[in-house]
Structures are given as structure tokens and as C-alpha cells.
Residue, then its C-alpha position, 0 to 999 in steps of 0.5 A: x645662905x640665911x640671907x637667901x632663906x629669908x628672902x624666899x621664904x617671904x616669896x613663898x609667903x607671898x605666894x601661898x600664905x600658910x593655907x587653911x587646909x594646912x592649920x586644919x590639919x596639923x595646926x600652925x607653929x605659932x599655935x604650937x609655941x602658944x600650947x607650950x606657953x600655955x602649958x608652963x604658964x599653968x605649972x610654973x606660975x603659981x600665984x602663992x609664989x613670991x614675985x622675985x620666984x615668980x620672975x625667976x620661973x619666968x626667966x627659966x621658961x623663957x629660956x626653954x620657949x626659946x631654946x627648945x624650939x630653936x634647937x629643934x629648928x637648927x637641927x632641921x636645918x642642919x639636917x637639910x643641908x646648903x643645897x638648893x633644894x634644902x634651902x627651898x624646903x628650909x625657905x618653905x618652913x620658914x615660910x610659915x613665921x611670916x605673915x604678909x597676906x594674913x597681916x593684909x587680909x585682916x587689915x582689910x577686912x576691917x576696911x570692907x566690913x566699914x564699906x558694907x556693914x557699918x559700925x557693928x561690923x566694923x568692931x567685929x572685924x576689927x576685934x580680931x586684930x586688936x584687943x582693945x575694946x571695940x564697942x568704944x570705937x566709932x568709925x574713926x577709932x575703929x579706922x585709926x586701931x587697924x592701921x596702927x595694928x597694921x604698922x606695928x605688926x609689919x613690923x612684929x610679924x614680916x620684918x623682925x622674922x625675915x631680919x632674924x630668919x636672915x641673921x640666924x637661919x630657921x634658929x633665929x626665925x623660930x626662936x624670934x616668933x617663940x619670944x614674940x608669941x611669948x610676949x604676947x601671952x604673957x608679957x602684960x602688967x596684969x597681977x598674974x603676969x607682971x612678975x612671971x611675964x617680965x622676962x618675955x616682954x623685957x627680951x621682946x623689947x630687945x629683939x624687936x628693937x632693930x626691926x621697928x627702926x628698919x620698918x620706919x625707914x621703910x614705910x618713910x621709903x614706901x611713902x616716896x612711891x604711894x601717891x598721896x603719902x609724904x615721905x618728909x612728913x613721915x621722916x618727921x614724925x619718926x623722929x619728933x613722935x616715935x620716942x614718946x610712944x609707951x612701947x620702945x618699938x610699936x612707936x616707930x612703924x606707927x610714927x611713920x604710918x601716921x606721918x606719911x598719912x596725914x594721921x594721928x595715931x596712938x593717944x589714949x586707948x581702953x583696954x579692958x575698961x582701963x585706959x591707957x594713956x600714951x603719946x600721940x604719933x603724928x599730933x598734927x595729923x587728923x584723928x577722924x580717919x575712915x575705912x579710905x585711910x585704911x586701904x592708903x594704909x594697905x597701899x604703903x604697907x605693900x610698897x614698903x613690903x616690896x621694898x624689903x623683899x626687894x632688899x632681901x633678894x639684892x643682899x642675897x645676890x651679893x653675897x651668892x656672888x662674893x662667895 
């Protein structure tokens, strides 16, 4: 049944995406968590506490970011049942943890606001995706910020939902993006949250784990189907690049994007006028990519899309049919 819910909920994302109208009206569950974590960040992060307290208080809201929000996702879900119309109904909620078309109209804008505005217009487009800053960005950084934004976050937010959706049910989807949204608040090496957010972004490194191996493997599949893009480069590149990358995960999707375009991606990055020095995926590849590079990278994120909707929707055929 897990199996069956992820697989439609990512038809029904596909379809409909989480609508506009919706967020206006009662918000989105990722801004939920955010108000949560939010919350707690202000009552238990106290800077006059001690490190080791400040880590233990993280710990302490980690696990009530994850359970609460599970817990009250199980209970949903058991109260929905196993028929086919409870599935649908859980499918349609769990719709809302994945983010096929809002990843690709984001990636997209950036590729369209290069076309028609220019280099203002693409740092403010891409300043919504990214968090480093963009008024360092030429067209080749702002190109190469977008298609790494898009790898890492098909992983994050398509693979790593739809694989704990299907292992664990609307629990394990609530509870992943609960963690990731976590993680991304607070798991960061900043005096306020180095201690306090070390536990988030430990667990997500962990969670995201399986998803951004499969995600590689995915783009290097895609990369048989897009015309222009080498698999073989890609599955080189995994393998040579993906471990040199700062973040145990992000690596992986970007290694294989950078491999099947040609690119190089990563390498140092400024965030916040501080550089971060990191690993080059695809060294080999060019650097001066442009808004072009973006839209083949939109072409193999759908093939790689269809593939895991695909394999999802065969999973769950073979285990309707083995029951």
C-alpha cells in the first residue's frame, strides 16, 4: 500500500502541484513545520546556554519536529484505511511533500528571465532557489547555481519524499520533510546553530543518504534518453567527483548532472560574503555554462522524473499482484 501511495501521490503532484489558491488559504506543510521549528528555535536555543545543553535541546526538538508531525500523519492514515479511496485521499496529501513542478518552474525561471532580462534578472530569479549571493554571479555562475539547485533538490524534494512516502507511508513522508525542513532552518555552522542544529543536519545527512545514490543512478539512466547527454560521462563522474563534495549527499545528483552535461559544477561558492571552498563535480566539464545548459538540464530532470514515477508505478503492480 505504501508503495501504491507513493506512486500516486507523485502522479497527483504531477497533475495538479500544490495550488496556489491552496497556500493562500490554509498555507503549506512545510510552512507548518517552519512555524514549529521556528517556534522552538526561539524558546530552546538560548545563547547563555553551554554547547553540550544547547546540542542536547537540539536533539530534544528534533525529536518532537519529527514525531509530532508523524504521529499525527499515521494517525490520518490509519483512520483512512486500505481501500482504494483511502489511498487516493492519503496519495492526494502526500502529494503535497513532493515538488516536481514547483522544482521545475523555479529552475526554469531562471532560465527564461537569462533569455529575456538579462543578468539582473537572472540573479533575482535565481535568488530564489539559491542562498548564495547572487550579485557575484555572472551568467555562468548564475547558470551553473540553478542546475546544481535542481540536481540537489531532486533529490531532497522528489526522491527522498517519494522513497520514505513508499518505505514508511504518509509517517515516513511527513516525518522526512519535517527533518529536511529542519535541516535547512537550522542545521547550518553559524554561532547560533552549529550546536543547537547539529542533530537536524547529522539525521538529514543520514535520511538523505539512499535517496541521492538513487537519484545518481537516475540521472545517469535519464542521460541514455536525452539527446546530447552522456551516460557514460555521468557514471564517471559519479564515481571519480560525488565523494569529494563537502555534503555527503548533494555530491551525488550534481556529479551525475555535471557528468552527463559536459559541466563543472560546485567548486568554491560565497555565501554570505564568506567563501566556501568545495570539491569540483565534473572538473573536466566546461564552467561557463548558460541559460541553454539550464533548459538540457530540465530535459534530463524530466526523463530521470519519468523513470522514477515509472519505477514506482511497476513496484507497486508487483506487489498488488504478489498479494
Amino acid at each position: 500500500m505504501f508503495v501504491l501511495t507513493a506512486f500516486l501521490s507523485l502522479l497527483v503532484e504531477l497533475a495538479i502541484g500544490y495550488p496556489d489558491r491552496l497556500v493562500r488559504a490554509i498555507g503549506h506543510p512545510v510552512i507548518w513545520i517552519g512555524n514549529l521549528i521556528s517556534f522552538l528555535d526561539r524558546k530552546l536555543n538560548s545563547a547563555a546556554a553551554s554547547d553540550n545543553f544547547r546540542r542536547f535541546s537540539g536533539c530534544m526538538t528534533l525529536v518532537v519536529l519529527v514525531g509530532i508531525p508523524a504521529g499525527l500523519a499515521y494517525g490520518i492514515q490509519t483512520a483512512l484505511g486500505a481501500s482504494w479511496v483511502g489511498i487516493l485521499v492519503t496519495a492526494i496529501l502526500a502529494s503535497s511533500l513532493i515538488a516536481q513542478r514547483s522544482l521545475a518552474s523555479h529552475v526554469k525561471a531562471v532560465a527564461d528571465a537569462l533569455d529575456q532580462g538579462g543578468l539582473l534578472a537572472g540573479r533575482g530569479a535565481v535568488s530564489r532557489i539559491v542562498g548564495r549571493d547572487p550579485e557575484r554571479l555572472d551568467e555562468a555562475g548564475i547558470s551553473r547555481a540553478a542546475i546544481e539547485s535542481l540536481a540537489e533538490n531532486f533529490s531532497d524534494g522528489i526522491v527522498a519524499p517519494a522513497f520514505w512516502l513508499a518505505l514508511g507511508g504518509l509517517a515516513g513522508g511527513v516525518g522526512y520533510k519535517a527533518a529536511n525542513t529542519a535541516d535547512s532552518m537550522i542545521g547550518h555552522r553559524t554561532p547560533r546553530h552549529e550546536a543547537f542544529g547539529w542533530a537536524a543536519a547529522r539525521f538529514d545527512d543520514l535520511i538523505n543518504l539512499p535517496a541521492s545514490r538513487l537519484t545518481a543512478l537516475l540521472v545517469v539512466t535519464a542521460a541514455f534518453l536525452v539527446p546530447g547527454a552522456s551516460a557514460a560521462s555521468a557514471w564517471r563522474t559519479v564515481w571519480r567527483d560525488a565523494r569529494k563534495h563537502r555534503s555527503p549527499n548533494a555530491g551525488w545528483p550534481e556529479a551525475a548532472m555535471a557528468g552527463a552535461l559536459g559541466l563543472a559544477l560546485a567548486g568554491p561558492r560565497v555565501y554570505g560574503g564568506v567563501t566556501v571552498e568545495d570539491a569540483m563535480m565534473g572538473e573536466s566539464g566546461r564552467r561557463e555554462a548558460n541559460a541553454l545548459d539550464i533548459r538540457k538540464a530540465l530535459k534530463l530532470y524530466w526523463a530521470a522524473d519519468l523513470i522514477l514515477v515509472t519505477l514506482f508505478g511497476a513496484a507497486g503492480f508487483v506487489i498488488h499482484l504478489a498479494r
